[in-house]
N, C-alpha and C positions, 0 to 999 in steps of 0.2 A: 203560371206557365209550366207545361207536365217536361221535367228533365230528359223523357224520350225525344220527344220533339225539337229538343235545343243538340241534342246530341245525333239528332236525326239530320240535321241542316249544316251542322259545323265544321267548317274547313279549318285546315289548322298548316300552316306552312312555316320553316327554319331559314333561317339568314342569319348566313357569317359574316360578321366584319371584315374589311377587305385588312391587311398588315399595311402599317404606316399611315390610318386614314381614320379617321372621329366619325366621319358619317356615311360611308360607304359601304354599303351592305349584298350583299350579291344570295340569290338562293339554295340551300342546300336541299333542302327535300320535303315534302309535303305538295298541296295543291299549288298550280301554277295561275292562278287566277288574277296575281301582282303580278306586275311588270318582274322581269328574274334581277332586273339590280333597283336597288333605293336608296334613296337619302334617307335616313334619320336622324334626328338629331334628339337627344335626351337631356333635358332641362332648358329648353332654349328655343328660337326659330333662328332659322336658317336666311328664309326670305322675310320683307313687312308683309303682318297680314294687319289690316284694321281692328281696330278696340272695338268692336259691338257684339252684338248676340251675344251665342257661348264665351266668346274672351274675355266677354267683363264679367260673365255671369262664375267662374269655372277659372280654376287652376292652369295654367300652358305647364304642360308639363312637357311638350318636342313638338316633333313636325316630320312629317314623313311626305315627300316631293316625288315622282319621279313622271319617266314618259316611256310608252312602251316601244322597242323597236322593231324595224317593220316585218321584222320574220315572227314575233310573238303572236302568240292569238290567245284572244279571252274574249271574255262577253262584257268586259270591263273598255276594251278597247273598240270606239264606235266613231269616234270623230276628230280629224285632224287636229291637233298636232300629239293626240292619244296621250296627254299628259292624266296623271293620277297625283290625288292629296289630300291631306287631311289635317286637321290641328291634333295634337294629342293632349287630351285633358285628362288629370289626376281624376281617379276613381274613390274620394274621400273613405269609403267605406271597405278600400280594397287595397290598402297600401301595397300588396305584394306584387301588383302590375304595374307597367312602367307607365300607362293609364289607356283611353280610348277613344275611337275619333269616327268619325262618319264618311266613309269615300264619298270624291268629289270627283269626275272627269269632266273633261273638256266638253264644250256643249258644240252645236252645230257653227257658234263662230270662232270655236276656237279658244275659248274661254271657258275659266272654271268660275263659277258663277253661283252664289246661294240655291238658283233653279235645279244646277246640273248636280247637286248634292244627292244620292242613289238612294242615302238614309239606310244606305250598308253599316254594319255596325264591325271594326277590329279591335279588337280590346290587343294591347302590347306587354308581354313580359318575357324578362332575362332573369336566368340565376349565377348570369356569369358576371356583371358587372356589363352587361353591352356586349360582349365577345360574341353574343348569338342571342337573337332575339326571335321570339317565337310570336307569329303574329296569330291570330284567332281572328277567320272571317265569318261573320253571320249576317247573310244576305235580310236585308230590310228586317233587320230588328232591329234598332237605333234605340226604338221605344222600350225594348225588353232591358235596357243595360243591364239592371242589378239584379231582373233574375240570369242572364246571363253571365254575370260576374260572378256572382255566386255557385253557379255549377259548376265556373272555371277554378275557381278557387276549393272545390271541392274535390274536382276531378283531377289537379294537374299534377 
């Protein structure tokens, strides 16, 4: 994968934890292409998500929830009830991410569903302990993770 090209596509957006709050994240600056406030949660989920796929295969390392409201715009937001998520799985070879996840939005009934999965790819890292976490988006490379991770870990 030529580094122009990953560097060509890569959105890169800041979220501050709200004061008083473990998973409340709202955004400071970068692309707006997330919802501007999120749930994260680092080491844990938030909501049940079932044991299959990626969960058995792969480390949970968080969980990032949200829904967008209705004065936002993206190209992420397409079908009621414009909810966004993801699993966040550990990057074995990248410990210095909080790890990476593939957006999921709501599909035509309203549901987020293995189908409505974009195969967006966010890789997550903080150097603050969570105080701000920097999300990195790379629309439909899911498949690229570890040259991707590796850029990011080169570049950040």
């Amino acid at each position: 994968m030529n580094p122009q090209f990953i560097r060509s596509i890569l959105q890169e957006a800041t979220y501050k934890r709200k004061e008083g709050t473990s998973t409340s994240y709202y955004w400071q600056s970068g692309t707006q292409i997330l919802p501007h406030r999120l749930s994260i949660s680092i080491g844990g989920n938030m909501t049940k998500v079932a044991s299959k796929g990626r969960n058995l295969q792969q480390i949970v390392s968080g969980q990032m929830i949200s829904t967008f409201t209705t004065k936002e715009e993206s190209p992420l937001k397409q079908n009621i009830p414009f909810k966004v998520r993801t699993q966040i799985w550990a990057i074995e070879n990248y410990p210095l991410f909080i790890g990476y996840g593939s957006i999921a939005i709501s599909d035509a009934d309203g549901k987020i569903t293995r189908e409505s999965d974009l195969g967006d790819l966010v890789i997550f890292y903080t150097s603050n302990n969570g105080q701000t976490i920097h999300i990195f988006y790379l629309a439909g490379m899911i498949t690229y993770l570890d040259e991707a991770a590796k850029y990011l870990s080169e570049n950040i």
